[in-house]
Every structure is written in C-alpha cells, then in structure tokens.
C-alpha positions in Angstrom: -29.3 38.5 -44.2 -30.4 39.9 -40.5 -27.1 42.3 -40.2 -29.1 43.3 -36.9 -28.0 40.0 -35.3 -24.3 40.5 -35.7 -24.2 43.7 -33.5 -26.2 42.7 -31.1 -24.6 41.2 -27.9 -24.3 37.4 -27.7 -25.2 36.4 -24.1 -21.9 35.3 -21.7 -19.4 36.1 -24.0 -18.2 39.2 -22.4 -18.0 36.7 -19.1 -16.3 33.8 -20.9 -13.7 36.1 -22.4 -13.0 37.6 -19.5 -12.4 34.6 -17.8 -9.6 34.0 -20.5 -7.9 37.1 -19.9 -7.5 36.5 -16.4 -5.8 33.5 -17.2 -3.8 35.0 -20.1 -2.6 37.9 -17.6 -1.6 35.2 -15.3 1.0 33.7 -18.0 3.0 37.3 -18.3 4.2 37.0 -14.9 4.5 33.5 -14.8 2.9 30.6 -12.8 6.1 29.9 -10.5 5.3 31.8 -7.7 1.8 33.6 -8.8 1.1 37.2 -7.4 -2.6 37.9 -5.9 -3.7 39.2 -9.4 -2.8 36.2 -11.0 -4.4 34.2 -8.9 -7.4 35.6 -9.3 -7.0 34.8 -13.0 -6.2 31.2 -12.4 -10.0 31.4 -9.9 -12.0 33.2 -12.4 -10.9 30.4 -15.1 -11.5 27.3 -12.8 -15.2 28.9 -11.8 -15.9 30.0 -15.3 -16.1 25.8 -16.0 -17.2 24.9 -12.7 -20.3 23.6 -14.4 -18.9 21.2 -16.7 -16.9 17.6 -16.6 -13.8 19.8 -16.3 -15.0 21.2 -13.0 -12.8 19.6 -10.6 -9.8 18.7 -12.3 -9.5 22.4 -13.5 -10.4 23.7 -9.5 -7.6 21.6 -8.4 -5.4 23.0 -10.7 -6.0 26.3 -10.5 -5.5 25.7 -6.2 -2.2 24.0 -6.7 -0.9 26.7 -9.1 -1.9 29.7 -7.5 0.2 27.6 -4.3 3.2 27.8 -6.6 2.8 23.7 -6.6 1.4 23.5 -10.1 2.6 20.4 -12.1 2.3 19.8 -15.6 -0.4 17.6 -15.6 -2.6 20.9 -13.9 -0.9 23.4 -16.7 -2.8 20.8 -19.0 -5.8 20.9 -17.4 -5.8 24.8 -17.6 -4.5 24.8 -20.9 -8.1 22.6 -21.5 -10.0 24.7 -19.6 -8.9 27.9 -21.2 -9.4 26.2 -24.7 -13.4 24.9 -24.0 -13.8 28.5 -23.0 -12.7 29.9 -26.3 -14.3 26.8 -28.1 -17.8 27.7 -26.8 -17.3 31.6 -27.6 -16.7 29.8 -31.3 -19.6 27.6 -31.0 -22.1 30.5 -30.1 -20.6 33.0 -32.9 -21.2 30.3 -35.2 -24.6 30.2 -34.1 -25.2 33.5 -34.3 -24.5 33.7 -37.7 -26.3 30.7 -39.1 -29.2 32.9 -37.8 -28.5 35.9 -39.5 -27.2 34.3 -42.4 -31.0 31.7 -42.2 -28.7 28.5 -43.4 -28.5 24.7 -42.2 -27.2 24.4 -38.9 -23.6 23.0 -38.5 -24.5 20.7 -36.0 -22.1 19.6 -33.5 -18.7 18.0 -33.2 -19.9 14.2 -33.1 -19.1 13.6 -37.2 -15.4 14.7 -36.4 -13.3 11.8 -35.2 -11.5 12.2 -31.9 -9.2 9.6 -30.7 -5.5 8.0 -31.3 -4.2 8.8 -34.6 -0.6 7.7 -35.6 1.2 5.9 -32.5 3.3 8.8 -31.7 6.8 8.3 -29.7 6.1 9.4 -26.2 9.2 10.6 -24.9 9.2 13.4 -27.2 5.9 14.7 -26.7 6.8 15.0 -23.2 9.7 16.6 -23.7 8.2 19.3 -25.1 5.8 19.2 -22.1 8.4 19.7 -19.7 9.8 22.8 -21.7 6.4 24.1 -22.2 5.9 24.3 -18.6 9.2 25.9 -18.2 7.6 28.5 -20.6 4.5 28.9 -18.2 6.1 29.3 -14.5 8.7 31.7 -16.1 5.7 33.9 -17.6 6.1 35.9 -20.8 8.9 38.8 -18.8 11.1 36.1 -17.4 11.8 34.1 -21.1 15.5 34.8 -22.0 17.5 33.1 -24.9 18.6 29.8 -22.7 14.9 29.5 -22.2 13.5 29.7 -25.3 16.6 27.7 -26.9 15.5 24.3 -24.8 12.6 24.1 -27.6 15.4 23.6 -30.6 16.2 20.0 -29.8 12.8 18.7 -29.2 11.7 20.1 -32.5 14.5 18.6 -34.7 14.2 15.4 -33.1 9.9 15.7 -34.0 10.0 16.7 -37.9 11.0 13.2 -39.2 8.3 11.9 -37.5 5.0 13.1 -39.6 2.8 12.4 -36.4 4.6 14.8 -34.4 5.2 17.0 -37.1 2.0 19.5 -36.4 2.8 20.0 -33.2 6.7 20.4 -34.4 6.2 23.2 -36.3 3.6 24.9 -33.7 6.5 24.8 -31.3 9.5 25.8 -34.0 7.3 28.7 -35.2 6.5 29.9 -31.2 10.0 29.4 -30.1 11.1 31.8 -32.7 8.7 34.4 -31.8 9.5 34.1 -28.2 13.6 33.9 -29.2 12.9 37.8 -31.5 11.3 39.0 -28.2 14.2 37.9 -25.7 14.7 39.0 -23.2 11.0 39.1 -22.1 11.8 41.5 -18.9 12.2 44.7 -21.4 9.5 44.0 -24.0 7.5 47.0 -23.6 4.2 45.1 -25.4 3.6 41.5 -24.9 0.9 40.1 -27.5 -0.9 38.4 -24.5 -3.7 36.5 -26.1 -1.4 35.5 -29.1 1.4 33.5 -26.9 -1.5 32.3 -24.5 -3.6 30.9 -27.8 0.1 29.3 -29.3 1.0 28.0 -25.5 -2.2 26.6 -24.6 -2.4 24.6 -28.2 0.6 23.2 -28.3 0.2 22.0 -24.4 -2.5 20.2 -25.6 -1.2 18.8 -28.3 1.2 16.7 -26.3 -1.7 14.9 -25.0 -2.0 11.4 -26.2 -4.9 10.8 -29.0 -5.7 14.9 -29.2 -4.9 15.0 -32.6 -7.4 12.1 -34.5 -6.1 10.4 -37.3 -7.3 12.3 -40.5 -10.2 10.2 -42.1 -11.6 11.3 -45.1 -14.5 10.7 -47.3 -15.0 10.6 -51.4 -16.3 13.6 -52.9 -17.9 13.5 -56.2 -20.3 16.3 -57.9 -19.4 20.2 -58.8 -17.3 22.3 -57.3 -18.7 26.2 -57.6 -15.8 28.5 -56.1 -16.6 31.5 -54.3 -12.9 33.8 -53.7 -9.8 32.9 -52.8 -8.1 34.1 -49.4 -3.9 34.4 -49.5 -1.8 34.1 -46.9 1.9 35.2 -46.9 4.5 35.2 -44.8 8.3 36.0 -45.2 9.1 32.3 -45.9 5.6 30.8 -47.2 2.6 31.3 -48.5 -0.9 29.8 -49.4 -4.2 30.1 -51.1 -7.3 29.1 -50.2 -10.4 28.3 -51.9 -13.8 29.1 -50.6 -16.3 26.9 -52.4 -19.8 25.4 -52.5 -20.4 21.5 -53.1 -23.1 20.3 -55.1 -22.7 16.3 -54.7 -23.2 14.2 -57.5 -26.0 11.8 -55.6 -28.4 15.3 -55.4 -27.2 15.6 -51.6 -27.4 19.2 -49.6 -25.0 21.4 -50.6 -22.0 21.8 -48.3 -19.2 24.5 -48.2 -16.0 23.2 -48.4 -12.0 24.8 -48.7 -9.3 23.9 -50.7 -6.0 25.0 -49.6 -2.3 25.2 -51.5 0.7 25.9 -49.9 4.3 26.5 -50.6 7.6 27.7 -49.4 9.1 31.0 -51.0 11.6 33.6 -50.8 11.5 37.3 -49.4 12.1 38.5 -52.6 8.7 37.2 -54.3 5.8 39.3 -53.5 2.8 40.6 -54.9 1.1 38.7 -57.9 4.2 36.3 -58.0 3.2 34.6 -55.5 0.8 32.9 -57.7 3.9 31.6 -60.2 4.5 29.2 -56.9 1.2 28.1 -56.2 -0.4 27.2 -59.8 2.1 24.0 -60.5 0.2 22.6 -57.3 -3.4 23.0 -58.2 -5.9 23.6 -61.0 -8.3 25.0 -59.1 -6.5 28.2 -58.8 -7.0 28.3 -62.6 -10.6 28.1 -62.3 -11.0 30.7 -60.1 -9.2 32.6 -62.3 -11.2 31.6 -65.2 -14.9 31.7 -63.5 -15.5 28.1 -63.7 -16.7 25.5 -61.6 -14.6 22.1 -61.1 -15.7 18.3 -61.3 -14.4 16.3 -58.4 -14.3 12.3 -59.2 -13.5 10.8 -55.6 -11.7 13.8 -54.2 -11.2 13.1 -50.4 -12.6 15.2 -48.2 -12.0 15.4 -44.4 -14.3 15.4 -41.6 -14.1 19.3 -41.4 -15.0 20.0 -45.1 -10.9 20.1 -46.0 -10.3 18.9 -49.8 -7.5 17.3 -50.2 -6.6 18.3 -53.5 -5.4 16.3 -56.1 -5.2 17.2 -59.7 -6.2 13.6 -60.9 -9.4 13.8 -59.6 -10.6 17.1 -61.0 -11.4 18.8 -64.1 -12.3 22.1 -65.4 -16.4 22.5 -65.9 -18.9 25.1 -66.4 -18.7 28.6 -66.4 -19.6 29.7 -63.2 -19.8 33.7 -61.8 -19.1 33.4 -58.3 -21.9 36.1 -57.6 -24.1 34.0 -59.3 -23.3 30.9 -56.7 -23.7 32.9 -54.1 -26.8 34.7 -54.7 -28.5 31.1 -55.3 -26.3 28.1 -54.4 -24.8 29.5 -51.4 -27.5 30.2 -48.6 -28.7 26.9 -48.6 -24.8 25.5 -48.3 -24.5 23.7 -44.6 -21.1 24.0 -43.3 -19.3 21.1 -42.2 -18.6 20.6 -38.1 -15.3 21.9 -36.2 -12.5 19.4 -34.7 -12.4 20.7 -30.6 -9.5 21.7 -30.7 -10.0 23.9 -33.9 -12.8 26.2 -32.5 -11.5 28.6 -31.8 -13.0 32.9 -32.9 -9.9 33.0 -34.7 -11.0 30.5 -37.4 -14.5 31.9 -38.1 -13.7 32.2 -42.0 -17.8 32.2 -43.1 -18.7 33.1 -46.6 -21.2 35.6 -47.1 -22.8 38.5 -49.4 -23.7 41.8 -48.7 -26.0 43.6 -51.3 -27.8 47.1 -50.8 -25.3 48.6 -48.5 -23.8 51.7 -48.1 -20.2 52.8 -47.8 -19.0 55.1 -44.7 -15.5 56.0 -43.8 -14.4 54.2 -40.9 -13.5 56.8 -37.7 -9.8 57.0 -37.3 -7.7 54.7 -39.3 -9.5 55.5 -43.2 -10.7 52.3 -43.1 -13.9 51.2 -44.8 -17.7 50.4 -42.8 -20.7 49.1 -44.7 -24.4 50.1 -43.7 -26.8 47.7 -44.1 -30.1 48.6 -43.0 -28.6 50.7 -40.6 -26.2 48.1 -39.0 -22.7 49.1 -39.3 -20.3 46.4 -40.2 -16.5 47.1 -40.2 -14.4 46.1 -43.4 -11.2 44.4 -43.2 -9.6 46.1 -46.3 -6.0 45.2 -44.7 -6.7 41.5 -45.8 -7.0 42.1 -49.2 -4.2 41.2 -51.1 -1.7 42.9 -53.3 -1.6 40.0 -55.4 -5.1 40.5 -57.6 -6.8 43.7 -58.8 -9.2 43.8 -55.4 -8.5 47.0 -53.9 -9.7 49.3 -50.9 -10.9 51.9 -53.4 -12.8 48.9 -55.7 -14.5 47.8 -52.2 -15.2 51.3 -51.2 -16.9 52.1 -54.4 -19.0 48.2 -54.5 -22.2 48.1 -54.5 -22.5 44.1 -53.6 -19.3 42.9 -51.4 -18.6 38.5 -51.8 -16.1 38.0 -48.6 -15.6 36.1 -45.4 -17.2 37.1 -42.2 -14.6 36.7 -39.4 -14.9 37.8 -35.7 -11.9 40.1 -34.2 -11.4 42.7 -31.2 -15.5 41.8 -29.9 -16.8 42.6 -33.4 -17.9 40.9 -36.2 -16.1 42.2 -39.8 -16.2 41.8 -43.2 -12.5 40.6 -45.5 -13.6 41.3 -49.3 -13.0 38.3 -51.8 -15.1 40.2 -54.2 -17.5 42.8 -55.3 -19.5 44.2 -57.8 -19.1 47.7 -58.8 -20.7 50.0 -61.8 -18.1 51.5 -64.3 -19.5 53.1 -67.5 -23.4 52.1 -66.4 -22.5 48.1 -66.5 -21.9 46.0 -62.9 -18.6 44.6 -63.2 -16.9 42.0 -60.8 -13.3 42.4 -59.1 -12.2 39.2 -57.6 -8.6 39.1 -55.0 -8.4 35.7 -56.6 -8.5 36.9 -60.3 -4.6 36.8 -61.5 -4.7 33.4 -59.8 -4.1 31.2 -63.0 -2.5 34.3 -64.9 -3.5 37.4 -66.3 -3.6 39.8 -69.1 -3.8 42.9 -66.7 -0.8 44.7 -67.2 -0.3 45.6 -64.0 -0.7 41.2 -63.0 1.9 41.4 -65.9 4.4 43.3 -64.6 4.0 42.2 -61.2 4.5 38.4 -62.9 7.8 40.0 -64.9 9.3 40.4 -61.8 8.4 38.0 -59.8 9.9 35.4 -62.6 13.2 37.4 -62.5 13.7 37.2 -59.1 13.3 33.9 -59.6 15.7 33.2 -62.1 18.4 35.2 -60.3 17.7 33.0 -57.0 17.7 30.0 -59.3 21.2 30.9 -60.6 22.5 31.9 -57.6 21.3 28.1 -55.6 23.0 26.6 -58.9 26.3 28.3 -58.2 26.4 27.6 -54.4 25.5 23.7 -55.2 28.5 23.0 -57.8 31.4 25.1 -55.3 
C-alpha cells in the first residue's frame, strides 16, 4: 500500500472546500437579508460550479439571495450546488485511495438507479420545504423554540408513510438538535458544517424522484467478514459488517456491508449492546466465531448494501479475517455511490497496515502509525467499549485491519483489528469479537449487567402496561 499517496495534497480540494465554507458561514447569519460576507459565500459557491450544468441555475440563485429575494426553489439549487461540491471532494478521495491501495476502480455512479421511487404525497414534502427555508433565511443565531417547533407536525404526519419516512427522521433527528441549541443568538459554538451537511440533505430530499426506489440484486457465493464497526447513540444503536464477496459464478470479488440496527435504552451500554443486536442477525455470530457465511439469493442493493435475512444464510468455513485480507481483499472492487450519498463523511474503506511503527500522537495521547515514513493518524476514539479492542492493544499491534476514513483534511485510520505478539505468538484482537457472545470475563460481566438492566426495564414496562 503507497501510504505516500494519502498525505500528499489532492489537487482543488483545498478550493472546493473552501467554496463550501463560504456557503456554510453564509447559513449562521441567515439568508434573509445577507451581510457583504455572506454574500461573498453565496459568489464563491455559484463560481466554484460555474463550469458545470448547474452553472446558471446556481448563479441566479446565489444573485437573488444575496438580494434578500431568494426563494425556495434557489435554496434548492444551492443546497445542490453545495452537495456536487462535497460529492466531487468524495469522488477524488476515493480515487486517491484506489491508487494507493492498487484495487479495481469503483467506476462511476451510472449502476446506481436514480429516478422516482415510491409516489410520495406532495404536500408534505413541501411543507417541510417551506420550514426548511424558514431554517435558512433565519441562519443558525436567529433559530428560537417557535422556529424549530414548525418541523414537529410535518414529521408526524411523514412516519406512516414509509416513502417519506427517510427524510422524516432526517428532519425529527435535526429539529431536535436545533430545539437543545435554542435560542441560536447565545450559542457560543455553532457546529457549522454539521447543520449545513443535515440542511442541505434534507432540502434535497424534498425534491421529487431524489431518492430512487431501492432495487436490488441476488447474491449468492461466500461471505468472508473483515470487522465490525458499532454505532451507538442514547436511543439506538447498530453494527456493521465489513465483508468481501466471493460470488458463486467465479465473478470479481466485491466488498459489500451488512448492517443491524435496533432501538435501546440509556441504561445498556458496553458489550450489552450486542444482547440487542444478535436476535436480528447471524452474521454477528460469525464474526464472532471467525467464519465466513453462505448467502443463497441474499439481496443486495446497488451500493453493495446486504439486506440481511437469516433464511438466506448459513454459517461456513473458518475464516481469519487477517487471512482475507492479506489475500482476498486487495483485489475486492467496491461497489459505486448513490449522488446524494458521496459525501467525505461516508469514506468507510477497508484496509491493512503491516510493518508500521507506533508514535504518540502530539497533544491529545492519541495514537499515529509510521509507515515508511508517512504518518497516519489513528482514530482510537472509534473503537468500542463493547469488544476487547483497545487503544493500548492498537498501540502495541504490529499489523492494524480497520477502515480508512477522511476527517479535518486528513486521511485516518479506525482499528477493527490487529495483530499483536504476547508470549512470542501473533495473536488477533477483533472490536467485533464478543459479537455472538463471549467467554472473556470481562464480555461476561459486561453481558451480566447488561441482561439485568434489562430485566428491571422489562419489569418496570410490565407494571406501567397493566395500571
């Protein structure tokens, strides 16, 4: 792997992001009656595409706004503009690392469908329209609690529709971080590009036919997992599974993800949080296990999304996960990116690292690997407390399995596993390893209490339901 290409600079990406912050700064103060800065921001984002089929829709925008005359139909037009932007900074990390990494190119975006999925009501997406343009001319220091309240309505009259139901949740999920910052006038740190990315999305969103319908193809071959990355959040939480696809009909090997989700309580933590997912997916247990899957028929979207299904799977082989990806996984093509989805925020790529050594990062005690004399930040703040993977297994490694993901202008590294020597012998730590149970008494314990909690919420719900 050429670790050399992912510190060197990637031509016009300093320009293109800067064009997004200009537009992002224009948002705080609010697009009602724009100040000479933010004007500026709304021109630098109209010229930054001035070369594309967005050209003069975006210029016009940008004029009318900066007037204090912008309509909706120019917030969407920025909203697009800003999003190609961030979508071509994507596209060109992407590229940069199928060079250094030497795999199959992803290709473009032609395989994913794009057009009208599920007839959606159109009142409703234009509802929440109008009160996302309310957001914009307001700016992110003149939302208050009235403001941010106009979203409730529109989202309880969405979630019983399932087409409207992504863009539902988006809004729910940004209204409430909006409503814990009200009012905006005394926040003393506003989490610009954040709101700006959640704004601009769900704008877009309300557009007729952006979201395609969700075709899938029939996967059927071996499944060879690679780690798991968990997500959790005070109300959910959800695992992922980073695998390579060996098709049954001896086609190229593509990477693929699995993902599980569920809803939980505040009180489970830790490697509970496994208790909730399991019941939803064998996989987990093969992970857990070291052993590779066979899919019969498992659909598979356009984007290389299983959608998983017990019935078509069973356990297979053994199968080290070092061992996949030391063979299996740099000739793995991954599979193209909807539009809307590319974005630098989603750059999950698996990789390995071998032959590195281990510095202390400046500052924060953090961890950086050198390879070959190319400094590459880890992300040990991503591992999770759920598994035995921790910042002083990655920090003692000799051969790091993780995700390369692209934050703050820098590539970085979030460990899935590694390979470390204790007592002469190369042993493997996995984050994903108490996911179908453990014998580790520390997965033990941490299960104990989990299931307590559990049974006391459990009681608890029973009581409330028969008063």
């Amino acid at each position: 792997m050429r670790t050399d290409l992912l510190v060197d600079a990637v031509d016009g990406l300093d320009e293109a992001l800067a064009a997004v912050d200009g537009f992002d700064a224009a948002l705080v103060g609010g697009l009602l009656r724009p100040q000479p800065g933010q004007a500026g921001g709304l021109t630098g984002l109209a010229d930054a595409v001035a070369g594309t089929p967005l050209a003069s829709r975006v210029a016009e925008a940008a004029e009318k706004t900066a007037a204090g005359a912008g309509d909706e139909g120019h917030f969407v037009a920025l909203a697009a503009a800003r999003t190609a932007l961030l979508g071509s900074v994507h596209d060109a990390l992407v590229a940069r690392v199928e060079e250094a990494t030497g795999r199959p190119a992803t290709g473009d975006t032609d395989g994913v469908p794009a057009g009208a999925g599920a007839e959606q009501a159109a009142n409703l997406p234009i509802a929440a329209r109008s009160w996302l343009s309310d957001l914009a001319r307001a700016g992110w220091q003149g939302i208050d609690h009235e403001l941010v309240g106009g979203a409730a309505p529109v989202v309880s009259a969405m979630l019983p529709d399932p087409a409207l139901r992504r863009l539902a949740t988006l809004l729910d999920g940004f209204a409430a971080e909006l409503a814990a910052s009200c009012p905006g006038a005394t926040l003393e740190r506003v989490p610009v590009r954040r709101w700006a990315d959640l704004w601009s999305r769900a704008v877009l969103l309300t557009v007729p036919g952006a979201v395609p319908a969700r075709a899938a193809d029939e996967a059927t071959g071996r499944l060879l997992p690679l780690g798991v990355d968990l997500q959790e959040h005070a109300t959910a939480v959800q695992a992922q599974v980073h695998a390579v696809f060996e098709p049954a009909d001896g086609g190229a090997a593509r990477l693929v993800r699995a993902s599980v989700s569920a809803p939980k309580p505040d009180t489970v933590v830790g490697a509970g949080l496994w208790q909730l997912l399991r019941p939803h997916m064998s996989l987990l247990a093969a992970v857990s296990e070291g052993r590779s899957m066979e899919l019969d028929a498992m659909p598979l979207t356009a984007e290389g999304d299983l959608i998983w299904d017990d019935a078509w799977a069973r356990a297979g082989e053994p199968a080290d996960a070092f061992a996949t990806a030391r063979v299996a996984l740099p000739a793995a093509a991954a599979f193209a990116v909807a539009p809307l989805d590319r974005h630098p925020a989603r750059i999950a790529v698996p990789v390995l690292l071998e032959g590195y050594g281990v510095e202390e990062a400046e500052g924060d005690g953090g961890v950086v690997f050198d390879v070959a004399g190319c400094r590459i930040a880890v992300d040990t703040g991503r591992v999770p407390a759920a598994g035995p993977l921790t910042p002083e297994a990655v920090a003692s490694s000799s051969a790091c399995l993780g995700l390369l993901r692209w934050d703050a202008g820098a590539f970085l590294l979030q460990p899935l596993a590694v390979e470390r020597t204790v007592r002469k012998k190369a042993v493997a730590v996995h984050a994903g390893a108490w996911a179908g149970g453990t014998a580790d008494k520390a997965g033990v314990r941490a299960e104990k209490a989990a299931t307590d909690a559990v049974k006391v919420l459990r009681e608890r719900a029973g009581k409330l339901l028969r008063k």
